[in-house]
C-alpha positions as CSV (number, residue, x, y, z in Angstrom):
1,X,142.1,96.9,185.9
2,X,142.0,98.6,189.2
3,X,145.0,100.8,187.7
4,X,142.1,103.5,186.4
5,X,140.1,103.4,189.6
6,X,143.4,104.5,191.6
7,X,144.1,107.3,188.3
8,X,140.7,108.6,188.6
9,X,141.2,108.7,192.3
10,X,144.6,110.5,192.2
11,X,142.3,113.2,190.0
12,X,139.9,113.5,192.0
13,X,142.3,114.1,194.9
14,X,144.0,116.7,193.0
15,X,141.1,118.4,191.4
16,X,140.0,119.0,195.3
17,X,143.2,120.5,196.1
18,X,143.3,122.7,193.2
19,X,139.7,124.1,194.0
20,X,140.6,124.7,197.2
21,X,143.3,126.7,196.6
22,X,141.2,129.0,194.2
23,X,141.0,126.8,191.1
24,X,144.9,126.8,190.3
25,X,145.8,124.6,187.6
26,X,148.0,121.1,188.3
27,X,150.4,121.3,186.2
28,X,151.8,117.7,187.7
29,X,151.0,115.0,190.0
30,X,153.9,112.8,192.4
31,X,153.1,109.9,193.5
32,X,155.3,107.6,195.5
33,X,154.5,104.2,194.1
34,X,155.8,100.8,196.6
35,X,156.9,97.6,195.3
36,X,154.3,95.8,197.2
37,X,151.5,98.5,196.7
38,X,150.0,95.8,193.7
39,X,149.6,98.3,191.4
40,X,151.7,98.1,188.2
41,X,153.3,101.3,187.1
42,X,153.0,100.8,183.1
43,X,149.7,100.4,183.7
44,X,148.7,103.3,186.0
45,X,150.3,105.6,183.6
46,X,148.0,104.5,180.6
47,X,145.2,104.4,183.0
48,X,146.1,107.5,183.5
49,X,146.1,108.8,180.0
50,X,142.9,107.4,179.8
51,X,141.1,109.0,182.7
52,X,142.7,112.5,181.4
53,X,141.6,112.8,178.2
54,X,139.3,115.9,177.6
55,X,139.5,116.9,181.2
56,X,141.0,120.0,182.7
57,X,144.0,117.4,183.7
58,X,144.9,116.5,180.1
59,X,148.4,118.1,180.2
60,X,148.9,117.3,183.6
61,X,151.5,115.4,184.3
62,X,151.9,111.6,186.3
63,X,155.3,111.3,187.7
64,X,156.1,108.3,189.5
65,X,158.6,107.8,191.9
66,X,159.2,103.7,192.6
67,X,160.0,102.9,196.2
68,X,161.9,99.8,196.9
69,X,161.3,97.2,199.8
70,X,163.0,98.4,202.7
71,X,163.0,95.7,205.8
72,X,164.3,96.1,209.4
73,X,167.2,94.0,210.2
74,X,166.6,93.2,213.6
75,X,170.4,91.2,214.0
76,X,171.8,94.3,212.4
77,X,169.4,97.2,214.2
78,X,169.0,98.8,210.5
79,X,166.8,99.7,207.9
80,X,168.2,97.1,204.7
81,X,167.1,96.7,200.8
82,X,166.0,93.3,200.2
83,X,167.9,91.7,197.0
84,X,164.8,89.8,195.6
85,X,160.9,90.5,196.2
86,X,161.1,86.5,197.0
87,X,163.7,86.5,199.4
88,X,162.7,89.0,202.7
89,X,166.4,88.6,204.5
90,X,169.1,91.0,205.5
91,X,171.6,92.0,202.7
92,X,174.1,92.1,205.3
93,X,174.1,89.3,207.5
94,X,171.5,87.1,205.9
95,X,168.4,87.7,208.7
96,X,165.1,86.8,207.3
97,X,162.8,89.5,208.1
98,X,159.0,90.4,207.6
99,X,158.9,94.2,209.3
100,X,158.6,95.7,205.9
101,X,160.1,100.2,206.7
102,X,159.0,101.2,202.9
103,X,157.6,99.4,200.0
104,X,153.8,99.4,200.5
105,X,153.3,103.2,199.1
106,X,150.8,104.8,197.0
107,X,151.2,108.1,198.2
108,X,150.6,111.6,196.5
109,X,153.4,113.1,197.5
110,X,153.3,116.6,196.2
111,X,151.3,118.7,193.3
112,X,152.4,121.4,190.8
113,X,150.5,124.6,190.3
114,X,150.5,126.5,188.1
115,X,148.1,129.8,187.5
């Protein structure tokens, strides 16, 4: 499960931040998690858990914003949500299309901080 190598990497990143800002306490993680990132919510959350428990990050908090698959449309000249992860076309007019805008995230977005 490569879910707990990207958790323990999310902690890791945040631990830095907080010890460079003075030892502050996280008091919650954002992530921006893609559609085609390949990594499964559910399981990043218990993986997760898992790499928190009896740490300094055990009440810190994994929140997960999903991003969908955004192509570019280039009949239409705009950014377009694809109906189906099968089906990389134009909602609109029915281009296919491969220049994928958003969808491949796994971001940290922003931390809390607490004292």
């Amino acid at each position: 499960m490569h879910e707990l190598s990207i958790a323990m990497s999310i902690l890791e990143l945040a631990e830095e931040e907080a010890e460079r800002r003075g030892g502050v306490r996280v008091n919650a993680i954002h992530l921006k998690l893609g559609a085609l990132s390949g990594v499964d919510k559910e399981a990043l959350l218990s993986a997760y858990e898992l790499a928190t428990e009896q740490t300094a990050f055990a009440a810190c908090q994994l929140v997960v914003e999903q991003i969908p698959i955004v192509v570019y449309c280039s009949k239409c000249e705009a950014e377009r949500l694809i109906a189906s992860i099968q089906l990389f076309e134009c909602t609109e007019c029915g281009t296919p299309s491969h220049n994928v805008v958003r969808g491949r995230e796994l971001q940290v977005s922003a931390l809390e901080l607490g004292e």
